[in-house]
N, CA and C atoms as a LAMMPS dump frame, in Angstrom:
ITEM: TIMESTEP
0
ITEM: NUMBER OF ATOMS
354
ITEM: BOX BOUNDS ff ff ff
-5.0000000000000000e+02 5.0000000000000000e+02
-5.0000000000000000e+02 5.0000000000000000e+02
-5.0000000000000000e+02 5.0000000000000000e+02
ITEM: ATOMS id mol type element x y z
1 1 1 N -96.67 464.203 -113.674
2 1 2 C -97.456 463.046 -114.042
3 1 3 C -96.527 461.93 -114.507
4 2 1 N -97.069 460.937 -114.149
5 2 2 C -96.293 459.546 -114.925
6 2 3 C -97.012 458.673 -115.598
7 3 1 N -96.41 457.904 -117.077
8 3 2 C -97.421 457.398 -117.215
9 3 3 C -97.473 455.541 -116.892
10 4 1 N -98.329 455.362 -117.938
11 4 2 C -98.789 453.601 -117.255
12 4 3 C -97.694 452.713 -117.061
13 5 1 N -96.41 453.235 -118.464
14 5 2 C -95.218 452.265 -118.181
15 5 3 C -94.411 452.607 -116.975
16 6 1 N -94.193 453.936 -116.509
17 6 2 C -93.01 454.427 -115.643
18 6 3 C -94.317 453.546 -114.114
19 7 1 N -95.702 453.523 -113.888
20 7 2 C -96.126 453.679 -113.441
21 7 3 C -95.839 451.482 -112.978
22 8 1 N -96.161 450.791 -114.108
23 8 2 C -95.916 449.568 -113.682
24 8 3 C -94.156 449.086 -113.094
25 9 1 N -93.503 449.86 -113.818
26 9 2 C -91.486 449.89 -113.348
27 9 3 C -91.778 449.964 -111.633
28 10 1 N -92.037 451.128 -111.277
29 10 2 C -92.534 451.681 -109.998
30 10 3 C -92.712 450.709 -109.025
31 11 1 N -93.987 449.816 -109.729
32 11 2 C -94.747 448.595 -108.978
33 11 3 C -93.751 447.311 -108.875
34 12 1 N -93.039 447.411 -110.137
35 12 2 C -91.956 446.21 -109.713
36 12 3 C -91.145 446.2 -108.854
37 13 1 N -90.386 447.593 -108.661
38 13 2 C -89.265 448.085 -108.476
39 13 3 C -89.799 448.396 -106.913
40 14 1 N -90.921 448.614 -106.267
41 14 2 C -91.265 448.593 -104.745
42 14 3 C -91.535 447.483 -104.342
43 15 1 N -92.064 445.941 -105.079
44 15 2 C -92.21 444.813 -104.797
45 15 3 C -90.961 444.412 -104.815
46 16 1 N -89.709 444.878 -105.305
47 16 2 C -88.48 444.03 -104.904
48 16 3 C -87.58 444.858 -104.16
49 17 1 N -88.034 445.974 -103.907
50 17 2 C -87.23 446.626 -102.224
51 17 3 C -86.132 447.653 -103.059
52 18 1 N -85.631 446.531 -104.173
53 18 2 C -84.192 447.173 -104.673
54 18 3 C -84.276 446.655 -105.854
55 19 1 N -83.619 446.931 -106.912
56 19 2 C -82.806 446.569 -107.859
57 19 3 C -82.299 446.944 -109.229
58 20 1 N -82.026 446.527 -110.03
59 20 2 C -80.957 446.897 -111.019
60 20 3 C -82.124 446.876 -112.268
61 21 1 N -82.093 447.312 -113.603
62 21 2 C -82.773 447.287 -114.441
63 21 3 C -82.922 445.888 -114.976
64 22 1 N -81.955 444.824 -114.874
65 22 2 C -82.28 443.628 -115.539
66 22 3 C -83.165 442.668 -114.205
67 23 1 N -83.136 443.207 -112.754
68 23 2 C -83.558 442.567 -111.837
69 23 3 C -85.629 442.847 -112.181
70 24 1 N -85.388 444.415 -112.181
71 24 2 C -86.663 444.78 -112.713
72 24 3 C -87.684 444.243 -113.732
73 25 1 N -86.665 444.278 -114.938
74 25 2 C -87.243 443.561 -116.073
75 25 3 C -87.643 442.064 -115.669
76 26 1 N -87.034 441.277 -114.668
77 26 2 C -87.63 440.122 -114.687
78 26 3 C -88.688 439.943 -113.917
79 27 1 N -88.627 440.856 -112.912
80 27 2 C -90.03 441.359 -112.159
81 27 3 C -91.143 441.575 -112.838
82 28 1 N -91.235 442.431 -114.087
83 28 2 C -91.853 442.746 -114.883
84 28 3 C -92.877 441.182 -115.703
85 29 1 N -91.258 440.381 -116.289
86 29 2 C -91.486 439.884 -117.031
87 29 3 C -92.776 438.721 -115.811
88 30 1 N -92.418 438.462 -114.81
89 30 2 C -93.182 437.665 -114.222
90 30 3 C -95.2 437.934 -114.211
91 31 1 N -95.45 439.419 -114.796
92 31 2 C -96.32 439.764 -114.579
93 31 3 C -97.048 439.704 -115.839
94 32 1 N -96.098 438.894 -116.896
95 32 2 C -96.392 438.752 -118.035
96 32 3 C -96.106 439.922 -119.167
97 33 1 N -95.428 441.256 -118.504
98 33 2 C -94.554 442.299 -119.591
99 33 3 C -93.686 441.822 -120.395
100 34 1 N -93.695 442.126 -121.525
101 34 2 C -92.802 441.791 -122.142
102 34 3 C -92.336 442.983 -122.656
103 35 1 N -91.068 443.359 -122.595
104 35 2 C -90.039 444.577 -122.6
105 35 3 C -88.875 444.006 -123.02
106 36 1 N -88.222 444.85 -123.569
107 36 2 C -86.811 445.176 -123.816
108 36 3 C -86.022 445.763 -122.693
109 37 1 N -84.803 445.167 -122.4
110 37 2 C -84.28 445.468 -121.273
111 37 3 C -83.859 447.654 -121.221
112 38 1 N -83.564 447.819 -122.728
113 38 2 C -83.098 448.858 -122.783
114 38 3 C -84.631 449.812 -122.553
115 39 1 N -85.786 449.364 -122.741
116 39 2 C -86.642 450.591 -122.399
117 39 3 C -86.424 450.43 -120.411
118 40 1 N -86.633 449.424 -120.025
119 40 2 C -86.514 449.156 -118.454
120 40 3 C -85.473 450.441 -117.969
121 41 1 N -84.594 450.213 -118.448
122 41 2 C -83.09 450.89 -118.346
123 41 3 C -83.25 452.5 -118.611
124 42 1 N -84.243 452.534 -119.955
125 42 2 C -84.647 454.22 -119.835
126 42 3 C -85.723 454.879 -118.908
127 43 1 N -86.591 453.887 -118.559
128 43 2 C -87.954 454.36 -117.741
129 43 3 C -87.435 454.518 -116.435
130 44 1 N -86.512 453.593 -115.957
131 44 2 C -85.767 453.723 -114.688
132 44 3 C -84.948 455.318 -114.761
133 45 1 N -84.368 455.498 -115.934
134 45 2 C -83.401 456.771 -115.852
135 45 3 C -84.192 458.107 -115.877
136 46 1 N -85.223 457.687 -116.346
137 46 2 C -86.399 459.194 -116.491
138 46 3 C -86.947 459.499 -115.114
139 47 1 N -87.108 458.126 -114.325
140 47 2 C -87.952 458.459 -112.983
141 47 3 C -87.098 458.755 -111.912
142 48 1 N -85.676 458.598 -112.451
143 48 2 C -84.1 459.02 -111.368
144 48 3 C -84.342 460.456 -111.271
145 49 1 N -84.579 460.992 -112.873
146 49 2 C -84.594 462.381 -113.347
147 49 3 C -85.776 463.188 -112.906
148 50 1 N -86.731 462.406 -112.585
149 50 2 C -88.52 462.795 -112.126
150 50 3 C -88.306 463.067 -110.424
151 51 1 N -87.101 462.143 -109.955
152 51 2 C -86.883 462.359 -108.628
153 51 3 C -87.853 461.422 -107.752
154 52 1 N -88.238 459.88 -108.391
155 52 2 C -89.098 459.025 -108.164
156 52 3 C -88.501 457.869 -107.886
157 53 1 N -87.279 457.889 -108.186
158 53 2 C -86.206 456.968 -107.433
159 53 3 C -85.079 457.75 -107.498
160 54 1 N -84.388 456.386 -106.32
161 54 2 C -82.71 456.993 -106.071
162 54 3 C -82.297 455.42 -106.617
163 55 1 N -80.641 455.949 -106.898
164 55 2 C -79.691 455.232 -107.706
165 55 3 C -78.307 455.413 -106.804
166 56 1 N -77.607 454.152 -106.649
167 56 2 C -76.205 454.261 -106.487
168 56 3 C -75.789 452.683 -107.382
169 57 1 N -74.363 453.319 -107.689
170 57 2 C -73.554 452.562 -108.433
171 57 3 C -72.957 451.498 -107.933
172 58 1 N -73.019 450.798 -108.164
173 58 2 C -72.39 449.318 -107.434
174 58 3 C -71.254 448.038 -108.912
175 59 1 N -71.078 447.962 -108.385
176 59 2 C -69.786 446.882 -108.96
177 59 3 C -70.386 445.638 -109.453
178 60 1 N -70.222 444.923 -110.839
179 60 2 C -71.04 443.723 -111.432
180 60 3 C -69.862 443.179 -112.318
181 61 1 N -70.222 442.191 -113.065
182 61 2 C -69.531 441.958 -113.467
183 61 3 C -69.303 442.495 -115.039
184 62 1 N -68.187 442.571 -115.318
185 62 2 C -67.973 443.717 -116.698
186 62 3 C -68.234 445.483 -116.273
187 63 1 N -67.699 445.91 -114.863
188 63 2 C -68.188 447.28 -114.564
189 63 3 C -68.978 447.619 -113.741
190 64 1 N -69.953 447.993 -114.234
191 64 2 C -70.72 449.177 -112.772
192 64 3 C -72.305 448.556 -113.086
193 65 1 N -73.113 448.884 -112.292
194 65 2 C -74.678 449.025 -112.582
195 65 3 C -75.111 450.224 -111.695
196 66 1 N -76.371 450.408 -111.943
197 66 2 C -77.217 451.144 -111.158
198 66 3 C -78.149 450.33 -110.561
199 67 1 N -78.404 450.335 -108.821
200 67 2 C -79.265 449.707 -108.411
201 67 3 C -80.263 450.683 -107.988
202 68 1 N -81.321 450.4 -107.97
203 68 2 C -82.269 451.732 -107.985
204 68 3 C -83.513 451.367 -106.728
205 69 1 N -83.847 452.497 -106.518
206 69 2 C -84.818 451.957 -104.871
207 69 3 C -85.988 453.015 -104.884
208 70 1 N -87.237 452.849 -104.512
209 70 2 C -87.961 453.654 -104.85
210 70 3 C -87.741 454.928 -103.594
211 71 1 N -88.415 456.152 -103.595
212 71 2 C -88.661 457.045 -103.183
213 71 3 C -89.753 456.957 -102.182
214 72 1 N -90.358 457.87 -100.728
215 72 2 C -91.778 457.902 -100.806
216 72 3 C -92.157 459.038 -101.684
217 73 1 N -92.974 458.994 -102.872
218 73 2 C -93.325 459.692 -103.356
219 73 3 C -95.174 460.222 -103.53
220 74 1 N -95.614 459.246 -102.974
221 74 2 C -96.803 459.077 -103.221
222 74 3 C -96.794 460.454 -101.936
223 75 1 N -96.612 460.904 -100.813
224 75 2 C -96.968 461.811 -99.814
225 75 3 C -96.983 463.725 -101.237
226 76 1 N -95.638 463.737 -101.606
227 76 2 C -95.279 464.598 -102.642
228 76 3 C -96.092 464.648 -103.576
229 77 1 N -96.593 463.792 -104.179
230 77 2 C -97.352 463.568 -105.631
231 77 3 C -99.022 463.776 -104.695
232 78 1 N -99.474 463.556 -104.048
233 78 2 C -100.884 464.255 -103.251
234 78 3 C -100.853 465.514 -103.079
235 79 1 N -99.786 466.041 -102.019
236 79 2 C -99.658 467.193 -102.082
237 79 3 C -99.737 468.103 -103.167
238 80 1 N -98.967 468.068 -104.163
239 80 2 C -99.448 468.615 -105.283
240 80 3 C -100.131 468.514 -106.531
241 81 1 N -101.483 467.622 -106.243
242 81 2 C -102.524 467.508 -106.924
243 81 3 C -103.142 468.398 -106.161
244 82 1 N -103.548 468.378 -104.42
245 82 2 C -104.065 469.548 -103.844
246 82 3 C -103.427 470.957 -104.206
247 83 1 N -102.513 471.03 -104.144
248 83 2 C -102.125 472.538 -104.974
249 83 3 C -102.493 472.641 -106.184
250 84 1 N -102.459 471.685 -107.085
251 84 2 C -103.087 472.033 -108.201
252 84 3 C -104.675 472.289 -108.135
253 85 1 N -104.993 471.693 -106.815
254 85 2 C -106.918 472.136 -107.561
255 85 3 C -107.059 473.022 -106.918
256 86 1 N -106.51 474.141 -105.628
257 86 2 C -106.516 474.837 -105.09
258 86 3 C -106.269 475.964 -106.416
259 87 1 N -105.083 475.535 -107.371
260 87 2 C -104.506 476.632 -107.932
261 87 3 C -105.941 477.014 -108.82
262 88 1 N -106.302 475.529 -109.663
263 88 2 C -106.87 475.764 -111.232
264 88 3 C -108.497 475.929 -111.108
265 89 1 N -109.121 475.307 -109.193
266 89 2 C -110.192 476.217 -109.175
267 89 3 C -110.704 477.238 -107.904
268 90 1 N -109.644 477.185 -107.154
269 90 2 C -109.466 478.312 -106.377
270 90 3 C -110.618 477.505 -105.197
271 91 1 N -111.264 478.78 -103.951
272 91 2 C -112.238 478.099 -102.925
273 91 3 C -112.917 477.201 -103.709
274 92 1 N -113.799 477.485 -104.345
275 92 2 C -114.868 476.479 -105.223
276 92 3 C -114.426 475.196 -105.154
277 93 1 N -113.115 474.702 -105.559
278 93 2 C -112.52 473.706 -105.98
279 93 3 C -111.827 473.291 -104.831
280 94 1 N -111.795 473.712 -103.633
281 94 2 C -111.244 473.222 -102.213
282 94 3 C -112.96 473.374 -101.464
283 95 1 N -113.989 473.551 -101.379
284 95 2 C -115.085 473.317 -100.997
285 95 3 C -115.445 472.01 -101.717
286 96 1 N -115.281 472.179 -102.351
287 96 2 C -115.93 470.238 -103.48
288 96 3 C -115.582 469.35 -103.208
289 97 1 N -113.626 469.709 -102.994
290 97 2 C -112.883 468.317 -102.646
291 97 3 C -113.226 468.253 -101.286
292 98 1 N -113.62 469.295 -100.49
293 98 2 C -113.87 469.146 -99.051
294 98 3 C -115.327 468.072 -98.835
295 99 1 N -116.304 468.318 -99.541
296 99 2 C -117.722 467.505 -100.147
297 99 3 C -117.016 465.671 -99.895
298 100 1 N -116.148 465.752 -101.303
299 100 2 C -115.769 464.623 -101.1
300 100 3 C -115.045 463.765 -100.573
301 101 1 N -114.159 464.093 -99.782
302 101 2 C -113.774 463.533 -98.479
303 101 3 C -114.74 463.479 -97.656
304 102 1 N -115.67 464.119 -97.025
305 102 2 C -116.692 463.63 -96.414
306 102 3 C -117.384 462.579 -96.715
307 103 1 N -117.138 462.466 -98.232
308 103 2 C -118.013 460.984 -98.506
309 103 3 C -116.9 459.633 -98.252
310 104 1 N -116.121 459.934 -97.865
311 104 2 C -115.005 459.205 -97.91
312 104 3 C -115.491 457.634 -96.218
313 105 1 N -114.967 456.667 -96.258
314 105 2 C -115.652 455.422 -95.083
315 105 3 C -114.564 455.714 -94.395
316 106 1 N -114.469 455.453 -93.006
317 106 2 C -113.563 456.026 -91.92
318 106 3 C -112.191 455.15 -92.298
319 107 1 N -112.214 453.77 -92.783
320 107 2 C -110.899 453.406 -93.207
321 107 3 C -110.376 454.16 -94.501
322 108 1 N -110.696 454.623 -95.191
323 108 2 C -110.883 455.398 -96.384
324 108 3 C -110.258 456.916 -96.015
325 109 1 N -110.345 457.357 -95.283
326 109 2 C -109.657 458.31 -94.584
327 109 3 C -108.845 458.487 -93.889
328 110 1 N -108.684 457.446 -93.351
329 110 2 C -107.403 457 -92.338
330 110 3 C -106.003 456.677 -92.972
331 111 1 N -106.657 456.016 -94.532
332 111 2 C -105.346 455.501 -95.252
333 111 3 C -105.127 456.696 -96.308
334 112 1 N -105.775 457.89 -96.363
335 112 2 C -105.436 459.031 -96.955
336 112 3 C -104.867 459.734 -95.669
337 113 1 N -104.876 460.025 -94.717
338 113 2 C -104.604 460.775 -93.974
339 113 3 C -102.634 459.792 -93.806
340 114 1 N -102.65 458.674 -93.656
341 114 2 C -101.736 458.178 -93.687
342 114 3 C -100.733 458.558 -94.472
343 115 1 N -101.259 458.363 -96.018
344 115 2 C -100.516 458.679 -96.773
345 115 3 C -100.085 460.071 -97.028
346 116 1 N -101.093 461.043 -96.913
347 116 2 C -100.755 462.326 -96.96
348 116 3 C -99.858 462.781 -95.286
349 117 1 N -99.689 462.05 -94.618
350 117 2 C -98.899 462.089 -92.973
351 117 3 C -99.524 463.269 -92.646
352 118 1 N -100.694 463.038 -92.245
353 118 2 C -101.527 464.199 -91.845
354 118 3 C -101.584 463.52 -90.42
């Protein structure tokens, strides 16, 4: 799980393709966040560690940075919400979700099926 902050970083950090924690933060800041560069800098390092982005080191001035790029993660993170309801309610709980995908509108399914690369 992630939560609302790692979850808005995410949103910046795929609206700008690429970038560095102070590139982020101003992404952020445009959306009206107001942050400290050093939480930017930790939420980025937790979601390196979550395996929700990748990082390589690049050359700046005064040393090194990390430029950071998102993952597809959203295919991974479906997948195992379905394992989880498979796990925590067994058929019952894969008959229901089956219910509700049927209620699902044909574009509505298409862009789940997308995302899950079904």
């Amino acid at each position: 799980m992630i939560g609302s902050l790692e979850t808005e970083v995410l949103k910046a950090l795929r609206r700008l393709g690429s970038g560095s924690a102070r590139q982020v933060l101003r992404e952020l800041g445009k959306e009206g966040d107001k942050l400290a560069y050093t939480t930017v800098a930790t939420v980025l390092s937790r979601l390196f560690e979550k395996g929700l982005v990748r990082r390589t080191r690049e050359p700046c001035r005064g040393g090194e940075r990390y430029v950071y790029r998102t993952v597809d993660f959203e295919h991974k993170y479906l997948v195992n919400v379905l394992k989880g309801v498979v796990a925590l309610f067994g058929p019952s709980g894969v008959v229901h979700l089956n219910e509700e995908l049927a209620k699902l509108n044909p574009s509505e399914e298409r862009e789940l099926r997308r995302r899950l690369k079904l």
